[in-house]
Structures are given as structure tokens and as C-alpha cells.
N, C-alpha and C positions, 0 to 999 in steps of 0.2 A: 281196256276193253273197247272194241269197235262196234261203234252203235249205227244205226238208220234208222230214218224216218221219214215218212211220206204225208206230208202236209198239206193241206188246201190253204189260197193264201190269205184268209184272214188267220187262222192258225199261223201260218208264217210268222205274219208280221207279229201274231203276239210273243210268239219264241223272240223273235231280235230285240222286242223290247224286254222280255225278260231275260235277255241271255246280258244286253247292255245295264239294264237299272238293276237288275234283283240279283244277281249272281258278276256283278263285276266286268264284263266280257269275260265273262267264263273261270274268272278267279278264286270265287269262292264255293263253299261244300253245299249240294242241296239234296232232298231227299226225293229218294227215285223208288219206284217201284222195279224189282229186279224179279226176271224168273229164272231161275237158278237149280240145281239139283232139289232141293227139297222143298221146291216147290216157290207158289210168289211170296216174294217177301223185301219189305220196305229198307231199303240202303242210303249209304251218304255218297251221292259222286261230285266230281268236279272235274272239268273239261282242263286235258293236257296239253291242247292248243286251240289255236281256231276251231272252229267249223266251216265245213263244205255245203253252199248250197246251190244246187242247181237245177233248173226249167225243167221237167221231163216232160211234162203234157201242160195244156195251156192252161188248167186248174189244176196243176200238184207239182210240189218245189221237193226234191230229196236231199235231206239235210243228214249230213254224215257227220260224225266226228269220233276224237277217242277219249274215253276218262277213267279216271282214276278210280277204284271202287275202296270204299271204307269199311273194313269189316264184312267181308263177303260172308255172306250165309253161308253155314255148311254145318253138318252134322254135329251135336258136339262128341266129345272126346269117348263119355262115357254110349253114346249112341252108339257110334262106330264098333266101340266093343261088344258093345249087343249082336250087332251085326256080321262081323268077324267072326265072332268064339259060337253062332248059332248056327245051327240047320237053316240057312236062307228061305230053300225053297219051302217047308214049312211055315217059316214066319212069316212068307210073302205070300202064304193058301192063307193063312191069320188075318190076315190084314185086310183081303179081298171081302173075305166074309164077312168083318166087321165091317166094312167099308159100307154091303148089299145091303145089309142089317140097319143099319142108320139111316142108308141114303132112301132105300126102297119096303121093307118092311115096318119098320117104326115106326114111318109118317101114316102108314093106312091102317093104323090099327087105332080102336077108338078108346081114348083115353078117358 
């Protein structure tokens, strides 16, 4: 997977020393936040080689590289068959409403 990031450089500098002390030069597995199909969720990467950094503006360094994902989030087995064998478009009017219902009417109603 091919990542970027745009860094100010005391940020930088803390990426080099954690890319050097804490992960190896990029040798060992660390936990990444990933945003992925089903939404964010905590992974294991590790860097397949170097990283790329480079000046773009006089306060922000772009640091590129690629890594390894562990366990990529994804649906499990029996979800997808939910999704599959259903009326989509119903369970995703389902979803929405529960969604409004949580985020927007439950909280103002007085408990």
C-alpha cells in the first residue's frame, strides 16, 4: 500500500527517530490507523523499503513510502453474505435511519 504524509518538521524529525529506534529502519510491524472500506480501523503495517522525503515548502517535508498491511480489515465472511443474499437498497434505507435515529434524535430527547 502507498502511503503519504505531509509533515511540519519537528513532526519530521520525530518520524526519523521513530522510524530509526522504534520500528528498526522500518523493519518491524507497528499499529496504524487505517481507513478502509468499513470504515477506520486499527492495523499492523511495516515499511517494504525506504522511505521518500522531500522539502515541498519551507515548513512541510512529504514523506512517501510503501508497507505491508496485516490483516486488512474487511467485512467478515458471514457479513458479506448478509449483503449479497439481501435487498441492498433496503438495508442501506435501514441503516441510514438507524444511523439519524442515534446520531440526531436520541441525543435530544430527555432521558
Amino acid at each position: 500500500m502507498s502511503v503519504r504524509w505531509n509533515l511540519r518538521p519537528l513532526i519530521y524529525a520525530i518520524f526519523e527517530s521513530w522510524f530509526k529506534h522504534e520500528i528498526l529502519d522500518g523493519a518491524e510491524w507497528f499499529e496504524l490507523p487505517l481507513l478502509a472500506g468499513i470504515g477506520m480501523a486499527t492495523t499492523q503495517a511495516r515499511f517494504t523499503k525506504a522511505y521518500q522525503a522531500k522539502l515541498v515548502r519551507r515548513n512541510q517535508w512529504e514523506v512517501s513510502g510503501e508497507l505491508e498491511i496485516r490483516n486488512r480489515p474487511v467485512l467478515t465472511r458471514d457479513a458479506l453474505g448478509v449483503l449479497v443474499n439481501s435487498d441492498f437498497e433496503a438495508l442501506e434505507l435501514s441503516i441510514d435511519s438507524l444511523e439519524y435515529l442515534v446520531q440526531h434524535q436520541l441525543p435530544s430527547e430527555p432521558w
